[in-house]
C-alpha positions in Angstrom: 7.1 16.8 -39.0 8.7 13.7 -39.8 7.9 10.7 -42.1 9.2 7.2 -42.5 7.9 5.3 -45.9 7.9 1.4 -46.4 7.0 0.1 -49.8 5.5 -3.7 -49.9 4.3 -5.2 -52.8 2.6 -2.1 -54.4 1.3 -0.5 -51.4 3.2 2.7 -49.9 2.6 3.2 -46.8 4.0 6.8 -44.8 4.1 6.9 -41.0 3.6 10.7 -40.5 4.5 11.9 -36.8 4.3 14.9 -35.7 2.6 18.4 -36.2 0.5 18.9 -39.6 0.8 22.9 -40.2 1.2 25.5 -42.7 4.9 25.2 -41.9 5.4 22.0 -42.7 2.5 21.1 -45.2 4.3 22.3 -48.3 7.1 20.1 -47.8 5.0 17.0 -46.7 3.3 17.5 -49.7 6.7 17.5 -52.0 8.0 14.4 -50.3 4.7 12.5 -50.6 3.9 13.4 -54.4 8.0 12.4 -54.7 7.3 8.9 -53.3 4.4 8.5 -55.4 5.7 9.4 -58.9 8.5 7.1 -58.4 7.0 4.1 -56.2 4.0 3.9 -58.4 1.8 2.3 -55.9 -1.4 0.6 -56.3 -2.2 2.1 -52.2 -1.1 4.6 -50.8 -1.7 4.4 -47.1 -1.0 7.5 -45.2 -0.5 6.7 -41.2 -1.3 9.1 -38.7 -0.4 7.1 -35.8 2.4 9.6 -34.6 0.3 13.0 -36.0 0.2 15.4 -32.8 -1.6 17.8 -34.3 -3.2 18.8 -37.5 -4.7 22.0 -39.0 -6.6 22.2 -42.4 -3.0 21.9 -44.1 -3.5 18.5 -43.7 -6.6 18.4 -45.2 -4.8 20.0 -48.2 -2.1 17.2 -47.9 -4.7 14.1 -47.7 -6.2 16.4 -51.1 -3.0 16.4 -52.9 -2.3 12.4 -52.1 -5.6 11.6 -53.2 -4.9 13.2 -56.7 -1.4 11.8 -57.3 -3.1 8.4 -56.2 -6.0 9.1 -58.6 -3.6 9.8 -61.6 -2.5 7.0 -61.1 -6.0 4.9 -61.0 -4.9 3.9 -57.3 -6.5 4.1 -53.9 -5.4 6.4 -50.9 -6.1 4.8 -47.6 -5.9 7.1 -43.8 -4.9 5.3 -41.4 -4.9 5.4 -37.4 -6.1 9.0 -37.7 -5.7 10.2 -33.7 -9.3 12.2 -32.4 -7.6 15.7 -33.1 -6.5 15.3 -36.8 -9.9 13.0 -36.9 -12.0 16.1 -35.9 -10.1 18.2 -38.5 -10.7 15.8 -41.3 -14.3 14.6 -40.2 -15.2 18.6 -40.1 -13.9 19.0 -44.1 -16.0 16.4 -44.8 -12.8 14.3 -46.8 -14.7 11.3 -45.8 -16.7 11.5 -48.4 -13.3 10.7 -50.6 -11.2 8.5 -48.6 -12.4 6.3 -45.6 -11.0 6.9 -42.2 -10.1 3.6 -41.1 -9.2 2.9 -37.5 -6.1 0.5 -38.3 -3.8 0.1 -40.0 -4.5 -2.1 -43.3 -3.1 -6.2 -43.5 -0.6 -6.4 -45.7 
């Protein structure tokens, strides 16, 4: 699992590619919580465009995003969620918390 972050006027958005698993979750996690403690954004947009697969650690890693971003008073935003990851989250029911958009937000 990789990640690339771009912060734009208060929005932080990570590209995630990759697999989403209990081997990499953990770390994902770390690197995400990092960004937002020190970026401060007022979005955080999480990008699935390059996710290959997901299992419920990703629900766990949309979870732990959503709280830092809550801390924080800001918004978490999904992004270009591919139909396996989509089924994963969809089947948690996490839409209930944070929309699933289809695209990617305008700046």
């Amino acid at each position: 699992m990789n990640f690339t972050s771009l912060l734009q006027e208060k929005r932080l958005t990570i590209l995630l590619s990759g697999d989403i698993d209990h081997h990499a979750a953990k770390e994902i996690m770390e690197s995400v919580s990092a960004k937002i403690r020190v970026y401060l954004p007022q979005i955080c947009e999480l990008d699935f465009s390059g996710v290959t697969f997901m299992d419920s650690s990703g629900i766990a890693l949309v979870i732990h995003a959503l709280r830092g971003m809550n801390q924080l008073g800001g918004t978490l935003r999904l992004t270009n969620v591919p139909p396996q990851p989509r089924k994963v989250l969809l089947a948690s029911g996490i839409q209930k918390l944070v929309p699933l958009n289809q695209e990617r937000s305008p700046a």
